[in-house]
FIDO-561806 format. One record per residue (C-alpha): x, y, z; residue in one letter. Coordinates in steps of 0.02 Angstrom, whole numbers, padded with zeros to 5 digits, always signed. Layout:
# FIDO-561806
XYZA ...
***
This chain:
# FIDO-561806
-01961-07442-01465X -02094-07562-01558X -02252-07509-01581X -02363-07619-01437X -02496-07746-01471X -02678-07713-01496X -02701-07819-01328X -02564-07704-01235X -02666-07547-01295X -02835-07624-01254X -02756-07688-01077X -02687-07496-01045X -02854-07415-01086X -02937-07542-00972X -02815-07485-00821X -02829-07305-00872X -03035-07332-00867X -03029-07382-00697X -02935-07219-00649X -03033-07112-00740X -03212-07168-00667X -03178-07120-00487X -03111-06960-00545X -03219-06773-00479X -03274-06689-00611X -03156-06548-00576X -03026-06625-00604X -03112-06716-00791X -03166-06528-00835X -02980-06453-00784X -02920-06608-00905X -03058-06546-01064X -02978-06368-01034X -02788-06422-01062X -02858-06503-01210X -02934-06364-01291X -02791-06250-01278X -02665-06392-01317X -02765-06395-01487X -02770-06214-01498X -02558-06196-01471X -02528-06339-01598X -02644-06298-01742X -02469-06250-01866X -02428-06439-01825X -02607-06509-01849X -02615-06411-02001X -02467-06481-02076X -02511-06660-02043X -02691-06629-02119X -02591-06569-02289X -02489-06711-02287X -02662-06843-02264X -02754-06741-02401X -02595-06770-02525X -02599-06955-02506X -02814-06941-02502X -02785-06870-02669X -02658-06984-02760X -02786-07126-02710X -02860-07211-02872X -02974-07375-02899X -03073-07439-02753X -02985-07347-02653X -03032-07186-02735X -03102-07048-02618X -03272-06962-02657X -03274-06770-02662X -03391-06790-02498X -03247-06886-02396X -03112-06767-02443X -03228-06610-02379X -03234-06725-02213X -03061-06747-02208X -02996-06540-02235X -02946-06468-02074X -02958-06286-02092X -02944-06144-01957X -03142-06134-01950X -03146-06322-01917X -03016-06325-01789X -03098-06167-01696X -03273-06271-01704X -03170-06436-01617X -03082-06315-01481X -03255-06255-01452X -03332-06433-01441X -03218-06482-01310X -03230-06327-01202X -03441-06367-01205X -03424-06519-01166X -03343-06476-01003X -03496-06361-00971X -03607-06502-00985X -03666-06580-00820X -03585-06701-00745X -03664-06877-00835X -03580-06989-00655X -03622-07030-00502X -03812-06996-00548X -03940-07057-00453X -04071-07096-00571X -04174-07200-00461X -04216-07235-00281X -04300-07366-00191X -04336-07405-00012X -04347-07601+00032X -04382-07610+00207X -04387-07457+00335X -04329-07548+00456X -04168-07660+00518X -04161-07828+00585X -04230-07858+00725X -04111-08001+00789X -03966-07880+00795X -03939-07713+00831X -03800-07640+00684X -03714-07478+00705X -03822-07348+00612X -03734-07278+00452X -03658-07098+00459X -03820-07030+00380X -03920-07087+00512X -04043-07201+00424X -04127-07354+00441X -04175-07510+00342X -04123-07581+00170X -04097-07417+00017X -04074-07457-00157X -04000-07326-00302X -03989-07352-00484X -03808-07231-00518X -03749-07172-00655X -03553-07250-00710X -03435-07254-00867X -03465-07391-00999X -03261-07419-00972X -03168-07436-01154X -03231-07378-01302X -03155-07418-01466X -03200-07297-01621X -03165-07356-01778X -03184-07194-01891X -03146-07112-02091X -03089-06946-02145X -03149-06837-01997X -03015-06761-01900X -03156-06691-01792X -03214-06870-01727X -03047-06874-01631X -03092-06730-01527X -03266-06766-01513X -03263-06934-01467X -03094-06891-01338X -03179-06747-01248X -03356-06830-01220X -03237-06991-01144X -03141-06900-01028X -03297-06797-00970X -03404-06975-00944X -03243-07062-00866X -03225-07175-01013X -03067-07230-01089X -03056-07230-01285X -02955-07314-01407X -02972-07234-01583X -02931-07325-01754X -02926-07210-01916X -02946-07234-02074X -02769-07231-02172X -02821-07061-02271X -02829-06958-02106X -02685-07068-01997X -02557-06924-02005X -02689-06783-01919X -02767-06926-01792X -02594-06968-01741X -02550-06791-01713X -02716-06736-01625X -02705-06896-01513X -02537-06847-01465X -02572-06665-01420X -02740-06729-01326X -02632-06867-01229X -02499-06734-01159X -02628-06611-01132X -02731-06736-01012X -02550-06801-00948X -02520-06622-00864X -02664-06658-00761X -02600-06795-00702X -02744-06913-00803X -02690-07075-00878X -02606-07058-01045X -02674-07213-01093X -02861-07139-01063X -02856-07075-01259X -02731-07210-01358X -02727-07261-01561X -02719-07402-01652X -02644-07390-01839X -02648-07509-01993X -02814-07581-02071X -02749-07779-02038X -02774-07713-01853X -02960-07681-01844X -02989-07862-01831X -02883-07887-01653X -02962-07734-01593X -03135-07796-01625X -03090-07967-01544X -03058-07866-01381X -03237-07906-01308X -03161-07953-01147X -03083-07778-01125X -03172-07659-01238X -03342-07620-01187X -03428-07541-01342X -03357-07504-01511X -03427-07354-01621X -03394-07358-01804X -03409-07190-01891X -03408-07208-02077X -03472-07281-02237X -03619-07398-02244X -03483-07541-02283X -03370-07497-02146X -03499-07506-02005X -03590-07670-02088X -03407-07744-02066X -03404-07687-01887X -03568-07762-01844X -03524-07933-01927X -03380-07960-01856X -03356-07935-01675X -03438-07980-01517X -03407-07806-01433X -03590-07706-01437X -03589-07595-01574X -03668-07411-01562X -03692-07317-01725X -03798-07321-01896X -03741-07383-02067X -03821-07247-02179X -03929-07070-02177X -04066-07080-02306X -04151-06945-02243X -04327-06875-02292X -04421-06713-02295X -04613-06730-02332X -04686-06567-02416X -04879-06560-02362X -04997-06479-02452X -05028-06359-02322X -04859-06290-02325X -04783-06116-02314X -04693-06124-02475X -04550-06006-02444X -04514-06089-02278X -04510-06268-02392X -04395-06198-02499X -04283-06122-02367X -04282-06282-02265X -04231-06392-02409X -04103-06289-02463X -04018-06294-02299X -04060-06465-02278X -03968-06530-02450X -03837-06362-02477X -03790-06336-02311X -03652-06472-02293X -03696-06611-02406X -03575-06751-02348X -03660-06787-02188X -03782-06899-02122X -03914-06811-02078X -03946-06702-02241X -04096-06756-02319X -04070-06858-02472X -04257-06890-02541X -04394-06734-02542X -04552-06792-02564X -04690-06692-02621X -04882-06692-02619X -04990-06714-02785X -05087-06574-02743X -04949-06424-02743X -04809-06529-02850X -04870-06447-03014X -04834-06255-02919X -04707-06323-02808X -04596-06428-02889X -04531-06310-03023X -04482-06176-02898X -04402-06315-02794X -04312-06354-02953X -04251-06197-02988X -04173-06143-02854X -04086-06307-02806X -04032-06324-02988X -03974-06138-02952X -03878-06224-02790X -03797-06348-02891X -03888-06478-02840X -03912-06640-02973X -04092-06680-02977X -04163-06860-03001X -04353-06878-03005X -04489-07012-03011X -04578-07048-03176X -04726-06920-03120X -04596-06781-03082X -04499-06805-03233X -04645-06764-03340X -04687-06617-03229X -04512-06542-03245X -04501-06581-03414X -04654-06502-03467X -04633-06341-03349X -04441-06300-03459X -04318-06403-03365X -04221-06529-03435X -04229-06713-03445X -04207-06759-03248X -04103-06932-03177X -04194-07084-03152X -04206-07154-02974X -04131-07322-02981X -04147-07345-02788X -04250-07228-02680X -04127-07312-02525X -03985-07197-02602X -03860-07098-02471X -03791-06961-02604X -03679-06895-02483X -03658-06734-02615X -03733-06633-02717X -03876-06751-02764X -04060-06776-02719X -04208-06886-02763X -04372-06817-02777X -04554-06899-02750X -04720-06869-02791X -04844-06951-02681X -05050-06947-02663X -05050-06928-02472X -04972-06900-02297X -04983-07095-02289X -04923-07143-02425X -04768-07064-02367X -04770-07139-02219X -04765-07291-02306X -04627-07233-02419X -04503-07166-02274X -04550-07338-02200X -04506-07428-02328X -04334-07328-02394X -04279-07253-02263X -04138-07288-02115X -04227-07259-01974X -04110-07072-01954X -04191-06924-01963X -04356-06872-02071X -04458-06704-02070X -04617-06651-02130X -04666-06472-02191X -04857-06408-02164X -04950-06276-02069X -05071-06435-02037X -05055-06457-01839X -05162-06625-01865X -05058-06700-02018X -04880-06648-01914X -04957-06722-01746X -04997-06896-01857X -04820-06887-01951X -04717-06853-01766X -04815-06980-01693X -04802-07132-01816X -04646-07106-01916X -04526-07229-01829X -04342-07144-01847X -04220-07066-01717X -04264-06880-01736X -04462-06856-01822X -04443-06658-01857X -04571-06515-01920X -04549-06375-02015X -04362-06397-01975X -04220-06446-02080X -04142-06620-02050X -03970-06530-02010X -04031-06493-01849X -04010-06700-01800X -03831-06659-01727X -03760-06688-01539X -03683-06507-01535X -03848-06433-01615X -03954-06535-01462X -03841-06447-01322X -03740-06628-01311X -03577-06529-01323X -03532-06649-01459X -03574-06825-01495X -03474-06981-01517X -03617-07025-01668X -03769-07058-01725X -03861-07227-01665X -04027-07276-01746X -04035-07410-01645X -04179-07456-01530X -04058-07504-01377X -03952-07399-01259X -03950-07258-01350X -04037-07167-01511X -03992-07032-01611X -03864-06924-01583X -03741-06978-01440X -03680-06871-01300X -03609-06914-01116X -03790-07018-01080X -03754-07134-01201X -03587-07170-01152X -03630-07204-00977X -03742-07381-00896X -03779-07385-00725X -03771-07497-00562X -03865-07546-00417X -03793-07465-00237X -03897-07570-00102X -03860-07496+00066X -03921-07602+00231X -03857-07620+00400X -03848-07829+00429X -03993-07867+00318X -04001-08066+00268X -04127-08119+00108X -04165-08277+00218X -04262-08149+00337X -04375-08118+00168X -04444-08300+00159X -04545-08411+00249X -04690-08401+00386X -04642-08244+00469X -04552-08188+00323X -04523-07972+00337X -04615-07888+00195X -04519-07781+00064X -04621-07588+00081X -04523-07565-00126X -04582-07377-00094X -04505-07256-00218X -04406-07114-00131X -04401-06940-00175X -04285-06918-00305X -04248-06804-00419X -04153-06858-00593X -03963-06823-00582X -03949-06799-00389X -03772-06832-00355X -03728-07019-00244X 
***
């Protein structure tokens, strides 16, 4: 049998959406559960398919060349598998994201008067509206070298009703393709749609699946800063995601500096491929000449390659260290290994520097100075604004999202890391009983009352 069309995949996810949305949640979490221990019974064939992408990762040379920080994405071990099986079994403890009610407003307490309509079963009166939760419909997630996006992304879609379509990149095709098809019979013995979690191979397919706009709902790249700048240029579908992490941490010179050092350890050791480890440490004049060498050491001690401003440089040089890495661009995602570090005169002028180099992700400030962490939370203008915390904490699963589709640092729908509320919009119930907008106008025109009803956030319709 021939592989089917882009536009037969995208049509089956859109019939499989519209099955999925009316579903109880029940019978969505009873679908997460099959998941998890299909995942858990297959992991000798997941395994084998993940050995088989990482040999062809490998062998890659040129432009096509993997970094050391894509390949660490791309390894599916047993403590990565155990982490996605527990992903998807938290997601299904999450609450149900559907059938919300997150607003309620009375129009008119009363009903015509002309004509007396049968009362509803409820026993009300007059003209009700609700604003209720629903499922975007079709997602499409184009995504590189994370195995772990597959069950992410396919656990928070079932659980908000959505239908996905995922697209890998070629190094990881052999493990998507075998995930996808343990996670599609797993969600067939519950008698879902199969096509509710489908994939689309081949790179000259990305462009039909991002000319889908009149079937897929919202695409989500997941990837380098060149793969979701393609994404963004060239489709019509809204896109939900951010191109780059250059994250920040902001040393004070009120800080605790143990805690400093412990935080930026975590937050450039911990698992440098990611987004959200901080990439740029900068550090006030005042303590630089104490703290900076001790920073140095025990980063240097970490493994970490230093690169310093002209200011630090000197510093480092002068306190034993050896000649440090210029910064050629302060907007640099290492994605390993790597970090830049600052010296600046004042909480403002790092302000201004985050401002002006960073991606609008995640940035942190260190001081025991309520007043300077109150000013830094309040104007720094990024998804997550932390203090005294490491940037590694900006993570769906870490916020109690279950998991998380991505990371937006956009300004619409939804911002920083995604769960079920960002893949879910909302529509307008309006409940009446014979109620005509001509009885709204004119001379003896009824008068809306528009009183808000008691409501309280994620009351079920």
């Amino acid at each position: 049998m021939s592989e089917p069309s882009v536009l037969e995949v995208a049509e089956a996810a859109k019939l499989a959406s519209r099955s999925l949305a009316p579903l109880d949640e029940p019978r969505r979490n009873a679908a997460l559960e099959a998941m998890a221990k299909a995942l858990e019974a297959a992991s000798a064939e997941l395994f084998a398919a993940n050995v088989e992408d990482l040999k062809v990762a490998e062998s890659m040379s040129g432009d096509e060349k993997l970094s050391s920080a894509t390949l660490a994405r791309l390894k599916l071990n047993e403590a990565k598998l155990k982490e996605m099986v527990e992903q998807v079994r938290s997601v299904a403890e999450l609450p149900d994201p559907l059938g919300r009610t997150l607003d309620a407003i009375e129009l008119d307490d009363k009903d015509p008067d002309a004509v007396v309509y049968a009362r509803d079963t409820a026993g009300t009166h007059g003209l009700h509206l609700q604003k209720i939760s629903v499922p975007l419909g079709v997602l499409a997630v184009i995504f590189e070298a994370r195995p772990d996006a597959v069950t992410q992304i396919a656990a928070l879609a079932i659980k908000s009703g959505n239908a996905v379509i995922l697209k890998p990149g070629r190094e990881v095709e052999r493990t998507a393709g075998a995930l996808v098809r343990v996670l599609r019979e797993a969600i067939a013995s519950q008698q879902l749609p199969v096509d509710a979690i489908s994939l689309v191979l081949g790179r000259e397919r990305v462009n039909e699946l991002l000319g889908m706009h009149s079937l897929v709902d919202m695409v989500i790249p997941r990837g380098s800063k060149a793969l979701v700048e393609y994404v963004q240029a060239n489709t019509r579908i809204p896109v939900l995601g951010h191109a780059e992490g250059v994250c920040h941490i902001y040393v004070d010179r009120s800080v605790d500096e143990e805690l400093a050092l412990r935080v930026i350890d975590d937050a450039k050791t911990d698992y440098p491929a990611v987004c959200n480890a901080v990439e740029t440490v900068l550090v006030h004049r005042e303590i630089a000449a104490d703290f900076l060498p001790k920073l140095a050491a025990r980063l240097q001690e970490r493994g970490v390659t230093l690169h310093g401003c002209e200011a630090t440089r000197e510093l480092l040089l002068e306190a034993g260290f050896g000649e440090l890495g210029a910064i050629s661009d302060w907007h640099t995602e290492y994605g390993e290994l790597a970090l830049s570090l600052g010296i600046v005169d004042s909480l403002d002028q790092a302000i201004d520097h985050i401002h002006a180099h960073g991606s609008s992700h995640t940035e942190s400030i260190l001081t025991e100075d309520p007043a300077a962490a109150d000013r830094f939370l309040r104007e720094v203008d990024a998804a997550g604004v932390f203090h005294n915390v490491s940037t590694r904490f900006a993570d769906g699963f870490r916020y109690g999202f279950g998991a998380e589709v991505g990371v937006s640092t956009s300004k619409f729908h939804a911002r920083g890391p995604v769960g079920l509320d960002g893949l879910t919009t909302y529509k307008y119930v309006l409940r009446g009983h014979g109620h005509i907008a001509g009885d709204y106008r004119g001379a003896n025109a009824r008068a809306f009352t528009h009183r808000r009803e008691n409501n309280q956030s994620g009351q079920k319709i």
